[in-house]
N, C-alpha and C positions, 0 to 999 in steps of 0.2 A: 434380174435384180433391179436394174435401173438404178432410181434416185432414192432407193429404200435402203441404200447400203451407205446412202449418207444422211439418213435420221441420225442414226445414236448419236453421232457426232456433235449435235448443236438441239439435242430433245434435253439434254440437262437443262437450259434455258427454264423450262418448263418448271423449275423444283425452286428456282430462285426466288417466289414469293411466299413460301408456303416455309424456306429457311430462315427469316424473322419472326412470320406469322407467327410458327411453330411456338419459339422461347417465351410469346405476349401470352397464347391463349392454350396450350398446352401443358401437360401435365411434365417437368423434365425428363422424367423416366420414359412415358410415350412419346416424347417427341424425339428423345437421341436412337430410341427405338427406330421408331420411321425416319428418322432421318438417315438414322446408317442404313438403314434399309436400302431407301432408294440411290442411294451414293454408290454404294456397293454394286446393284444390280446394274445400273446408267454406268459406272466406268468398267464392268463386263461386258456389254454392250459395245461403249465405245472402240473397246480393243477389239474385238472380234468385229468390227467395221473396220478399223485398220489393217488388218489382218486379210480380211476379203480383197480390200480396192490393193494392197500388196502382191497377190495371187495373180488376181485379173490382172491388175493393171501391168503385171511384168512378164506375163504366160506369152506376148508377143517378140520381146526382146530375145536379142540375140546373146547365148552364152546362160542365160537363167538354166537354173539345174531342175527345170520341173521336165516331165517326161513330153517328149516330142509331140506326141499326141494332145497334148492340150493347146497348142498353138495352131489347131488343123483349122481349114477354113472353115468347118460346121460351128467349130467350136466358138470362131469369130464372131459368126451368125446369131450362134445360139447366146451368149453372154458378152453382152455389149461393154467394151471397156473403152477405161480412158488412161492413159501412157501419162500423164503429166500427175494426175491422182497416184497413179502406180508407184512413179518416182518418189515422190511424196510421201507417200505410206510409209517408205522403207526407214527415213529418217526420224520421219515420227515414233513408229514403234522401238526405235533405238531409246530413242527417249524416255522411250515407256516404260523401258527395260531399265534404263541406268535410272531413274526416278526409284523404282520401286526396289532394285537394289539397295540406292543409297537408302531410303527409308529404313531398309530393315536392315543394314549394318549398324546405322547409326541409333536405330534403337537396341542392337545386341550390344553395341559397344558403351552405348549409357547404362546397360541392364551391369552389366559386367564391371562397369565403374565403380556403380552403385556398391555389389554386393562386395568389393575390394575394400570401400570405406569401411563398411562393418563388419571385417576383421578382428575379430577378438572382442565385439561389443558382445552385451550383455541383452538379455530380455529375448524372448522365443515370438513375441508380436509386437513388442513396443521394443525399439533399440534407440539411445538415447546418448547423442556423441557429443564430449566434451568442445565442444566448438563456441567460438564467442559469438561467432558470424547467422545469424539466424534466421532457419529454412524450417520444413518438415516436407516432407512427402510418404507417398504410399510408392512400397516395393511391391511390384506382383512376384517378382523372380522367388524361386521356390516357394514356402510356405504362405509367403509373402508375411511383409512387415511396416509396419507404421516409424517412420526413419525422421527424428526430431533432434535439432540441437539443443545444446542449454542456453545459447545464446535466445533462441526462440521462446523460451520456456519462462526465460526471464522478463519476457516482454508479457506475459500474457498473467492474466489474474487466474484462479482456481477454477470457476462457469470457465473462460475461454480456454485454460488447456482442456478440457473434458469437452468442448464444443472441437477444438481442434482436433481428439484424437479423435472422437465420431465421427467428424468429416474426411479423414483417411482411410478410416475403418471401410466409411462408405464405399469410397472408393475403389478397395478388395473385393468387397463383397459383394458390390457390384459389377466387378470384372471393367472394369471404366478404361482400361489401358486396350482391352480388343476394341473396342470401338474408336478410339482416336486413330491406332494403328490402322485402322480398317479406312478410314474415311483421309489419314495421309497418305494412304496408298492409292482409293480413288482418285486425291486431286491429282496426283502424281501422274495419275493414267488421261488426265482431261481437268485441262487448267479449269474449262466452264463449272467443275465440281468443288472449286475453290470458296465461294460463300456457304455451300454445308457444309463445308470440313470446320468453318469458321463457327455455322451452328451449332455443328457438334461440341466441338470445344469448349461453348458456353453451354450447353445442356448438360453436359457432363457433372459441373462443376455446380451448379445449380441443383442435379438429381443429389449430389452429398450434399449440401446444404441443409436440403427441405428431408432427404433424412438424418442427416444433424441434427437439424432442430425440433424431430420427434422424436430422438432419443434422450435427448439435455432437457428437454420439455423446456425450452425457450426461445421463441426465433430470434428475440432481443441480443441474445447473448451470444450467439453463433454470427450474428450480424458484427457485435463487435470483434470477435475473433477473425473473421473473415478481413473488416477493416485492418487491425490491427497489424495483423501477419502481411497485409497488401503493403502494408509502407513502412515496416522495418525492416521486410526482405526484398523487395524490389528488385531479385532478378539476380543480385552483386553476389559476392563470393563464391567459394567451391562448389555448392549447390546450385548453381547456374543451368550447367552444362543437365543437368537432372532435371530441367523443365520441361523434356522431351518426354517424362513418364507421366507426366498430368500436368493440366492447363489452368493458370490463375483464372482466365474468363476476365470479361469487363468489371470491374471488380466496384464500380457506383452502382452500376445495374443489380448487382446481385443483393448487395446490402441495401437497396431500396426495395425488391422484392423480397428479401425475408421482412424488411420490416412492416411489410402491406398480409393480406392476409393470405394463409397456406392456397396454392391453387389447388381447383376440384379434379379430381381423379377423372377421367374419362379417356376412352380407349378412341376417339374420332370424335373431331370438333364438329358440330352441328353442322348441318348441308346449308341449310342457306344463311351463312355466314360469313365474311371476310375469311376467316384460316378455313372453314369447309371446304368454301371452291377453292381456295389453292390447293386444298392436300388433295382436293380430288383430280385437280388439272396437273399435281404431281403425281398423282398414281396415275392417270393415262398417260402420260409423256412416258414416265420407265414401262408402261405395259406396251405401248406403242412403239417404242425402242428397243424391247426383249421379242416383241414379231416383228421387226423389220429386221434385226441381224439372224433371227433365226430365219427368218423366208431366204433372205439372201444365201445363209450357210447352206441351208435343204438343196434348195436351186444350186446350184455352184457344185455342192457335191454329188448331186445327181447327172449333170451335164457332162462336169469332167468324168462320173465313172463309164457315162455311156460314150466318151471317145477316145476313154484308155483301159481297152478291154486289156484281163489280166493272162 
């Protein structure tokens, strides 16, 4: 295995230019695409390298519960470890683990919040709560539903409530909540995943936007909706704890791209381009990181089965 079983580790590096690039010159939809992509793929990697130098690196110590035979001397020979990486692993992967637990309590427990509040509301896709305090958001939880107060309602003109519901809608219909979820779970597995997670966030929220604003047929208008709703709900009241189900985004940037023009559909930015060579020097880093933990796992499961015969 050697030094291959600490690529994954520090090959996210690799995707950190390609997580701006993306938002400039991509399309939102292909870029939260690839983005969760390699997020996803790079923090399976990472852990299955924690996973490995855990293995090796504690098959020497005394009292580990792995079978006698993997600390024999061949074994030594054959898969070179390091005892201080070993130690190390073990903590880490705690982390990994309470990370991605909390992640996914604390989005059951906002899902669950959520469908609490509209108890006894009205409307099968649009559910509309008497509240003064003013939010919206998209529920995926069952059917899913577009969740708006009237306080919200009262802020907005006739174009921005219809720009606002399209922009939830999107979010359904897009399924926008597996991908956040997907990519707080990456960084949770490997802090270095931390600016796509940041990507995605703003991709997401940008993919409704620009289908907003082909549905309303106005980018103008979904611009001010976007505005509008950014600074009369600002995060405050009961709907707070509910920004765990979708993400404001940088909310000048967004309304400075709808008001510039729709961006062009394309499935991979040109090669010899600024976002080319990154998204290409992101797709060999996670390809380069998905064969080094697998060479490492092959090796390793080959070694130890040939010194713990069954």
């Amino acid at each position: 295995m050697g030094v291959f079983v600490f690529l994954p580790l520090v090959l996210p590096l690799t995707a950190w230019p390609i997580a701006r690039l993306a938002e400039q010159h991509l399309h939102p939809r292909t870029a939260t695409v690839l983005l969760s992509a390699a997020t996803g793929a790079l923090a399976v990697c990472s852990t299955v390298c924690l996973v490995l130098l855990m293995v090796v690196g504690t098959a020497q110590l005394p009292g580990n519960p792995l079978p006698d035979g993997w600390s024999d001397e061949e074994v030594r020979e054959a898969v070179p470890y390091d005892e201080v990486a070993g130690r190390a692993a073990i903590p880490a992967l705690l982390a990994v683990l309470v990370a991605g637990a909390r992640t996914l309590w604390t989005h059951r427990r906002v899902g669950r919040r959520a469908l609490r509040a509209l108890a006894g509301a009205r409307g099968s896709e649009v559910a509309v709560l008497p509240d003064p305090e003013p939010y919206a958001y998209a529920l995926p939880a069952g059917p899913g539903r577009v969740v708006v107060s009237t306080g919200m309602l009262a802020c907005l003109e006739g174009g921005e409530r219809r720009a606002l519901f399209a922009h939830e809608r999107a979010h359904l219909r897009g399924g926008h909540h597996r991908f956040l979820l997907l990519v707080r779970l990456a960084a949770g597995a490997n802090p270095f995943l931390r600016p796509l997670r940041t990507a995605v966030v703003y991709t997401v929220e940008r993919w409704a936007d620009e289908e907003a604003a082909a549905a309303v047929g106005s980018r103008r208008a979904v611009a001010r909706a976007v505005g509008k709703a950014a600074l009369v709900s600002r995060g405050t009241g009961p709907a707070a704890p509910l920004a765990h189900l979708a993400a404001a985004g940088p909310v000048p940037r967004r309304v400075a791209a709808l008001l510039g023009p729709a961006p062009a559909v394309r499935s991979w930015p040109p090669v010899f381009t600024t976002a080319g060579l990154a998204a290409w020097t992101a797709a060999a880093g996670t390809t380069v990181s998905a064969l080094s933990s697998a060479n490492s796992a092959v090796t390793l499961f080959l070694v130890l089965k040939a010194a713990t015969p069954l």
